[in-house]
C-alpha positions as a printed Julia matrix, in Angstrom:
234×3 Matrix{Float64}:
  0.0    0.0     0.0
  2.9    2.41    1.2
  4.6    1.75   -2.26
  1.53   2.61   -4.45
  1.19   5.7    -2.17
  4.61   6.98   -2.7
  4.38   5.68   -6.61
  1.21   8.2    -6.76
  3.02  11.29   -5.01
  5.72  10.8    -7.82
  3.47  10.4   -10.59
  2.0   14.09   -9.06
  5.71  15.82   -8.88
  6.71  14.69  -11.89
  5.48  17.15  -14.59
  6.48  20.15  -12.53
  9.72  21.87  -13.51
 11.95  22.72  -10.7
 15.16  24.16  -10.63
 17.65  25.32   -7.44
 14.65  28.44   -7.17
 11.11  29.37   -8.89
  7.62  28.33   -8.7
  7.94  24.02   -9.59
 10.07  24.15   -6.32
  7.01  26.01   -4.16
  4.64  23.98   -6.22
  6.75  20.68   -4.72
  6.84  21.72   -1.39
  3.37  22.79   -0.85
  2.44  19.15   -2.51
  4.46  17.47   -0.34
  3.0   19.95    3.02
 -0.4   18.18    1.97
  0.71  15.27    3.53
  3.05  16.9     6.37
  1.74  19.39    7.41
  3.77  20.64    9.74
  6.03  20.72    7.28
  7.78  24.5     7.59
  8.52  26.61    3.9
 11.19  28.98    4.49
 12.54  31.4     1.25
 15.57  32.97    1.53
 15.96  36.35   -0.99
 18.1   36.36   -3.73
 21.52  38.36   -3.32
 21.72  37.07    0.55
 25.03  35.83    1.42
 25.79  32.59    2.86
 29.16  31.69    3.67
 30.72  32.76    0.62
 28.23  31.59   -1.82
 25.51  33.94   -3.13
 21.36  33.19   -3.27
 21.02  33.58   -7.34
 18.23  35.11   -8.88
 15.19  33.33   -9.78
 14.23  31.35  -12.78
 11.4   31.35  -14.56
 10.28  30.01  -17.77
  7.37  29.98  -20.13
  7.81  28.31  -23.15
 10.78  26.88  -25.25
 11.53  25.49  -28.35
 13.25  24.95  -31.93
 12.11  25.28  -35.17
 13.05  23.01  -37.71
 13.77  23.7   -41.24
 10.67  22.75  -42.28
  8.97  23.92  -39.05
  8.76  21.28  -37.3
  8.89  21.94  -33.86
 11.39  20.09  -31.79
 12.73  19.93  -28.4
  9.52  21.45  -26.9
  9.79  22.49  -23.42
  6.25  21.89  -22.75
  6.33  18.33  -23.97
  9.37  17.52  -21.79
 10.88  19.99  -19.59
 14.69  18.02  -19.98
 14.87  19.83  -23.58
 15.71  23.13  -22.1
 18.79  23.62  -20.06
 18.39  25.32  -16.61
 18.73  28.88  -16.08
 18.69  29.41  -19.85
 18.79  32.6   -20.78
 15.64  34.2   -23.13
 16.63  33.92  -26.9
 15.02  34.74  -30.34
 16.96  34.13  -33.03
 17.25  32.28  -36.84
 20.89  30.07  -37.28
 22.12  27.91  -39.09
 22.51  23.94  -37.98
 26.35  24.69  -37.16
 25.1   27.63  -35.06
 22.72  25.87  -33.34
 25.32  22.98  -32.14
 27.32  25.12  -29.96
 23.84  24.83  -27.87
 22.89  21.27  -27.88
 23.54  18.99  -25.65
 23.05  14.97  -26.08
 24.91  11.73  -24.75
 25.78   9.75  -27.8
 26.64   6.69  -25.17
 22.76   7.18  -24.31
 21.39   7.79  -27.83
 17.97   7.22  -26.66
 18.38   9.61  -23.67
 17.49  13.43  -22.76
 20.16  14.22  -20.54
 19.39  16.95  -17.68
 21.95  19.99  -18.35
 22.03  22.98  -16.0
 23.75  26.61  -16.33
 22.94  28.19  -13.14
 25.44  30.35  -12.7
 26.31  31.4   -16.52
 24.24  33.48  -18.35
 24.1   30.85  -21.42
 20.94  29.14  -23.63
 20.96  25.22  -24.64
 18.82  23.05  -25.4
 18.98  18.89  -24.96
 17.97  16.3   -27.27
 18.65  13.16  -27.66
 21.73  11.6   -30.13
 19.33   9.96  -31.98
 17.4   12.83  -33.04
 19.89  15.33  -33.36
 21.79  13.2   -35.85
 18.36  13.44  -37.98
 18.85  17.18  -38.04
 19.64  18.5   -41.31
 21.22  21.55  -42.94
 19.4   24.97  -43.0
 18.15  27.96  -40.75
 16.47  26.76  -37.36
 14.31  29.19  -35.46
 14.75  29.18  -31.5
 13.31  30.73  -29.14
 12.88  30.74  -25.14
 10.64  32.95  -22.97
 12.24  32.93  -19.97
 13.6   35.95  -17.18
 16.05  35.94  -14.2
 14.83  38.42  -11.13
 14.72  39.48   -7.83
 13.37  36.49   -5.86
 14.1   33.66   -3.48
 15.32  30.52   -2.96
 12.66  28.22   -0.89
 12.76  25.09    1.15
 11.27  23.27    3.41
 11.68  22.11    7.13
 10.36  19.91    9.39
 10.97  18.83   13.27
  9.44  15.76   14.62
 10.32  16.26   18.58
 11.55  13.53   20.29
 12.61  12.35   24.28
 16.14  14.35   23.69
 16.83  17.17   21.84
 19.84  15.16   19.8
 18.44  15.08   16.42
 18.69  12.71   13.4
 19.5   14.66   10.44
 17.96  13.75    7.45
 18.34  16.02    3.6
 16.88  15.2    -0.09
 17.16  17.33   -2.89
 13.87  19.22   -4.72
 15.65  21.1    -7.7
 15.68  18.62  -10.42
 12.93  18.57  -13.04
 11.37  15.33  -14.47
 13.46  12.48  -13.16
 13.11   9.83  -10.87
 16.05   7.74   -9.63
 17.94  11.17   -9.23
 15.3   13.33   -7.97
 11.95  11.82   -7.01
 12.86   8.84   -5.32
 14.31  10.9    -2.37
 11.7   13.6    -1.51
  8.78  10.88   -2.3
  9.97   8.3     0.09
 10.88  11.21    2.92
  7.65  12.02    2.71
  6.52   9.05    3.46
  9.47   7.99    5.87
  8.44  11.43    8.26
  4.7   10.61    8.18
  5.7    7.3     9.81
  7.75   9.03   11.8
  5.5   10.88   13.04
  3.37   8.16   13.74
  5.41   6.4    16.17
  4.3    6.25   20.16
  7.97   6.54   21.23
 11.02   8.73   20.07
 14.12   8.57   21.74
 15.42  11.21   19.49
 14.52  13.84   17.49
 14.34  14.01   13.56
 14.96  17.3    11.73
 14.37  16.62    7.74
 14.8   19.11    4.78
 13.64  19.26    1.4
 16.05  21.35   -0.28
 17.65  22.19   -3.66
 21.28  20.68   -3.95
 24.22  22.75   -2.99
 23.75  26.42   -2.99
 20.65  25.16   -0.64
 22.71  22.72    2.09
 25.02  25.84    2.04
 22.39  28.16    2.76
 20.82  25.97    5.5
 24.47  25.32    6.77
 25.29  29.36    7.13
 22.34  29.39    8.69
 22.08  26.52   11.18
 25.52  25.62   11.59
 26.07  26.36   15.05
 22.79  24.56   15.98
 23.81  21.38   14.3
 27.04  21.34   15.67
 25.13  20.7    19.16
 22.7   18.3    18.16
Protein backbone atom coordinates (compact mmCIF):
# COMPACT_ATOMS: atom_id res chain seq x y z
CA UNK A 1 0.00 0.00 0.00
CA UNK A 2 2.90 2.41 1.20
CA UNK A 3 4.60 1.75 -2.26
CA UNK A 4 1.53 2.61 -4.45
CA UNK A 5 1.19 5.70 -2.17
CA UNK A 6 4.61 6.98 -2.70
CA UNK A 7 4.38 5.68 -6.61
CA UNK A 8 1.21 8.20 -6.76
CA UNK A 9 3.02 11.29 -5.01
CA UNK A 10 5.72 10.80 -7.82
CA UNK A 11 3.47 10.40 -10.59
CA UNK A 12 2.00 14.09 -9.06
CA UNK A 13 5.71 15.82 -8.88
CA UNK A 14 6.71 14.69 -11.89
CA UNK A 15 5.48 17.15 -14.59
CA UNK A 16 6.48 20.15 -12.53
CA UNK A 17 9.72 21.87 -13.51
CA UNK A 18 11.95 22.72 -10.70
CA UNK A 19 15.16 24.16 -10.63
CA UNK A 20 17.65 25.32 -7.44
CA UNK A 21 14.65 28.44 -7.17
CA UNK A 22 11.11 29.37 -8.89
CA UNK A 23 7.62 28.33 -8.70
CA UNK A 24 7.94 24.02 -9.59
CA UNK A 25 10.07 24.15 -6.32
CA UNK A 26 7.01 26.01 -4.16
CA UNK A 27 4.64 23.98 -6.22
CA UNK A 28 6.75 20.68 -4.72
CA UNK A 29 6.84 21.72 -1.39
CA UNK A 30 3.37 22.79 -0.85
CA UNK A 31 2.44 19.15 -2.51
CA UNK A 32 4.46 17.47 -0.34
CA UNK A 33 3.00 19.95 3.02
CA UNK A 34 -0.40 18.18 1.97
CA UNK A 35 0.71 15.27 3.53
CA UNK A 36 3.05 16.90 6.37
CA UNK A 37 1.74 19.39 7.41
CA UNK A 38 3.77 20.64 9.74
CA UNK A 39 6.03 20.72 7.28
CA UNK A 40 7.78 24.50 7.59
CA UNK A 41 8.52 26.61 3.90
CA UNK A 42 11.19 28.98 4.49
CA UNK A 43 12.54 31.40 1.25
CA UNK A 44 15.57 32.97 1.53
CA UNK A 45 15.96 36.35 -0.99
CA UNK A 46 18.10 36.36 -3.73
CA UNK A 47 21.52 38.36 -3.32
CA UNK A 48 21.72 37.07 0.55
CA UNK A 49 25.03 35.83 1.42
CA UNK A 50 25.79 32.59 2.86
CA UNK A 51 29.16 31.69 3.67
CA UNK A 52 30.72 32.76 0.62
CA UNK A 53 28.23 31.59 -1.82
CA UNK A 54 25.51 33.94 -3.13
CA UNK A 55 21.36 33.19 -3.27
CA UNK A 56 21.02 33.58 -7.34
CA UNK A 57 18.23 35.11 -8.88
CA UNK A 58 15.19 33.33 -9.78
CA UNK A 59 14.23 31.35 -12.78
CA UNK A 60 11.40 31.35 -14.56
CA UNK A 61 10.28 30.01 -17.77
CA UNK A 62 7.37 29.98 -20.13
CA UNK A 63 7.81 28.31 -23.15
CA UNK A 64 10.78 26.88 -25.25
CA UNK A 65 11.53 25.49 -28.35
CA UNK A 66 13.25 24.95 -31.93
CA UNK A 67 12.11 25.28 -35.17
CA UNK A 68 13.05 23.01 -37.71
CA UNK A 69 13.77 23.70 -41.24
CA UNK A 70 10.67 22.75 -42.28
CA UNK A 71 8.97 23.92 -39.05
CA UNK A 72 8.76 21.28 -37.30
CA UNK A 73 8.89 21.94 -33.86
CA UNK A 74 11.39 20.09 -31.79
CA UNK A 75 12.73 19.93 -28.40
CA UNK A 76 9.52 21.45 -26.90
CA UNK A 77 9.79 22.49 -23.42
CA UNK A 78 6.25 21.89 -22.75
CA UNK A 79 6.33 18.33 -23.97
CA UNK A 80 9.37 17.52 -21.79
CA UNK A 81 10.88 19.99 -19.59
CA UNK A 82 14.69 18.02 -19.98
CA UNK A 83 14.87 19.83 -23.58
CA UNK A 84 15.71 23.13 -22.10
CA UNK A 85 18.79 23.62 -20.06
CA UNK A 86 18.39 25.32 -16.61
CA UNK A 87 18.73 28.88 -16.08
CA UNK A 88 18.69 29.41 -19.85
CA UNK A 89 18.79 32.60 -20.78
CA UNK A 90 15.64 34.20 -23.13
CA UNK A 91 16.63 33.92 -26.90
CA UNK A 92 15.02 34.74 -30.34
CA UNK A 93 16.96 34.13 -33.03
CA UNK A 94 17.25 32.28 -36.84
CA UNK A 95 20.89 30.07 -37.28
CA UNK A 96 22.12 27.91 -39.09
CA UNK A 97 22.51 23.94 -37.98
CA UNK A 98 26.35 24.69 -37.16
CA UNK A 99 25.10 27.63 -35.06
CA UNK A 100 22.72 25.87 -33.34
CA UNK A 101 25.32 22.98 -32.14
CA UNK A 102 27.32 25.12 -29.96
CA UNK A 103 23.84 24.83 -27.87
CA UNK A 104 22.89 21.27 -27.88
CA UNK A 105 23.54 18.99 -25.65
CA UNK A 106 23.05 14.97 -26.08
CA UNK A 107 24.91 11.73 -24.75
CA UNK A 108 25.78 9.75 -27.80
CA UNK A 109 26.64 6.69 -25.17
CA UNK A 110 22.76 7.18 -24.31
CA UNK A 111 21.39 7.79 -27.83
CA UNK A 112 17.97 7.22 -26.66
CA UNK A 113 18.38 9.61 -23.67
CA UNK A 114 17.49 13.43 -22.76
CA UNK A 115 20.16 14.22 -20.54
CA UNK A 116 19.39 16.95 -17.68
CA UNK A 117 21.95 19.99 -18.35
CA UNK A 118 22.03 22.98 -16.00
CA UNK A 119 23.75 26.61 -16.33
CA UNK A 120 22.94 28.19 -13.14
CA UNK A 121 25.44 30.35 -12.70
CA UNK A 122 26.31 31.40 -16.52
CA UNK A 123 24.24 33.48 -18.35
CA UNK A 124 24.10 30.85 -21.42
CA UNK A 125 20.94 29.14 -23.63
CA UNK A 126 20.96 25.22 -24.64
CA UNK A 127 18.82 23.05 -25.40
CA UNK A 128 18.98 18.89 -24.96
CA UNK A 129 17.97 16.30 -27.27
CA UNK A 130 18.65 13.16 -27.66
CA UNK A 131 21.73 11.60 -30.13
CA UNK A 132 19.33 9.96 -31.98
CA UNK A 133 17.40 12.83 -33.04
CA UNK A 134 19.89 15.33 -33.36
CA UNK A 135 21.79 13.20 -35.85
CA UNK A 136 18.36 13.44 -37.98
CA UNK A 137 18.85 17.18 -38.04
CA UNK A 138 19.64 18.50 -41.31
CA UNK A 139 21.22 21.55 -42.94
CA UNK A 140 19.40 24.97 -43.00
CA UNK A 141 18.15 27.96 -40.75
CA UNK A 142 16.47 26.76 -37.36
CA UNK A 143 14.31 29.19 -35.46
CA UNK A 144 14.75 29.18 -31.50
CA UNK A 145 13.31 30.73 -29.14
CA UNK A 146 12.88 30.74 -25.14
CA UNK A 147 10.64 32.95 -22.97
CA UNK A 148 12.24 32.93 -19.97
CA UNK A 149 13.60 35.95 -17.18
CA UNK A 150 16.05 35.94 -14.20
CA UNK A 151 14.83 38.42 -11.13
CA UNK A 152 14.72 39.48 -7.83
CA UNK A 153 13.37 36.49 -5.86
CA UNK A 154 14.10 33.66 -3.48
CA UNK A 155 15.32 30.52 -2.96
CA UNK A 156 12.66 28.22 -0.89
CA UNK A 157 12.76 25.09 1.15
CA UNK A 158 11.27 23.27 3.41
CA UNK A 159 11.68 22.11 7.13
CA UNK A 160 10.36 19.91 9.39
CA UNK A 161 10.97 18.83 13.27
CA UNK A 162 9.44 15.76 14.62
CA UNK A 163 10.32 16.26 18.58
CA UNK A 164 11.55 13.53 20.29
CA UNK A 165 12.61 12.35 24.28
CA UNK A 166 16.14 14.35 23.69
CA UNK A 167 16.83 17.17 21.84
CA UNK A 168 19.84 15.16 19.80
CA UNK A 169 18.44 15.08 16.42
CA UNK A 170 18.69 12.71 13.40
CA UNK A 171 19.50 14.66 10.44
CA UNK A 172 17.96 13.75 7.45
CA UNK A 173 18.34 16.02 3.60
CA UNK A 174 16.88 15.20 -0.09
CA UNK A 175 17.16 17.33 -2.89
CA UNK A 176 13.87 19.22 -4.72
CA UNK A 177 15.65 21.10 -7.70
CA UNK A 178 15.68 18.62 -10.42
CA UNK A 179 12.93 18.57 -13.04
CA UNK A 180 11.37 15.33 -14.47
CA UNK A 181 13.46 12.48 -13.16
CA UNK A 182 13.11 9.83 -10.87
CA UNK A 183 16.05 7.74 -9.63
CA UNK A 184 17.94 11.17 -9.23
CA UNK A 185 15.30 13.33 -7.97
CA UNK A 186 11.95 11.82 -7.01
CA UNK A 187 12.86 8.84 -5.32
CA UNK A 188 14.31 10.90 -2.37
CA UNK A 189 11.70 13.60 -1.51
CA UNK A 190 8.78 10.88 -2.30
CA UNK A 191 9.97 8.30 0.09
CA UNK A 192 10.88 11.21 2.92
CA UNK A 193 7.65 12.02 2.71
CA UNK A 194 6.52 9.05 3.46
CA UNK A 195 9.47 7.99 5.87
CA UNK A 196 8.44 11.43 8.26
CA UNK A 197 4.70 10.61 8.18
CA UNK A 198 5.70 7.30 9.81
CA UNK A 199 7.75 9.03 11.80
CA UNK A 200 5.50 10.88 13.04
CA UNK A 201 3.37 8.16 13.74
CA UNK A 202 5.41 6.40 16.17
CA UNK A 203 4.30 6.25 20.16
CA UNK A 204 7.97 6.54 21.23
CA UNK A 205 11.02 8.73 20.07
CA UNK A 206 14.12 8.57 21.74
CA UNK A 207 15.42 11.21 19.49
CA UNK A 208 14.52 13.84 17.49
CA UNK A 209 14.34 14.01 13.56
CA UNK A 210 14.96 17.30 11.73
CA UNK A 211 14.37 16.62 7.74
CA UNK A 212 14.80 19.11 4.78
CA UNK A 213 13.64 19.26 1.40
CA UNK A 214 16.05 21.35 -0.28
CA UNK A 215 17.65 22.19 -3.66
CA UNK A 216 21.28 20.68 -3.95
CA UNK A 217 24.22 22.75 -2.99
CA UNK A 218 23.75 26.42 -2.99
CA UNK A 219 20.65 25.16 -0.64
CA UNK A 220 22.71 22.72 2.09
CA UNK A 221 25.02 25.84 2.04
CA UNK A 222 22.39 28.16 2.76
CA UNK A 223 20.82 25.97 5.50
CA UNK A 224 24.47 25.32 6.77
CA UNK A 225 25.29 29.36 7.13
CA UNK A 226 22.34 29.39 8.69
CA UNK A 227 22.08 26.52 11.18
CA UNK A 228 25.52 25.62 11.59
CA UNK A 229 26.07 26.36 15.05
CA UNK A 230 22.79 24.56 15.98
CA UNK A 231 23.81 21.38 14.30
CA UNK A 232 27.04 21.34 15.67
CA UNK A 233 25.13 20.70 19.16
CA UNK A 234 22.70 18.30 18.16
Amino acid sequence: MIGRDIHKLAKKLWPINRSITGVGVRETLNIIKQHIPELIINEVPSGTKVFDWEIPKEWEVKEAWIRDPKGKKICNFKENNLHLVGYSTPVKARMSLTELNEHLCSLPEKPDAIPYVHSYYNDWWGFCISQNERDTLEEGIYEVYIDSKKFEGSLTYGELLIAGESEREIFLSTYVCHPSMANNELSGPTVTTFLAKWIQKLKHRKYSYRIIFIPETIGSITYLSYNKDVMQKR
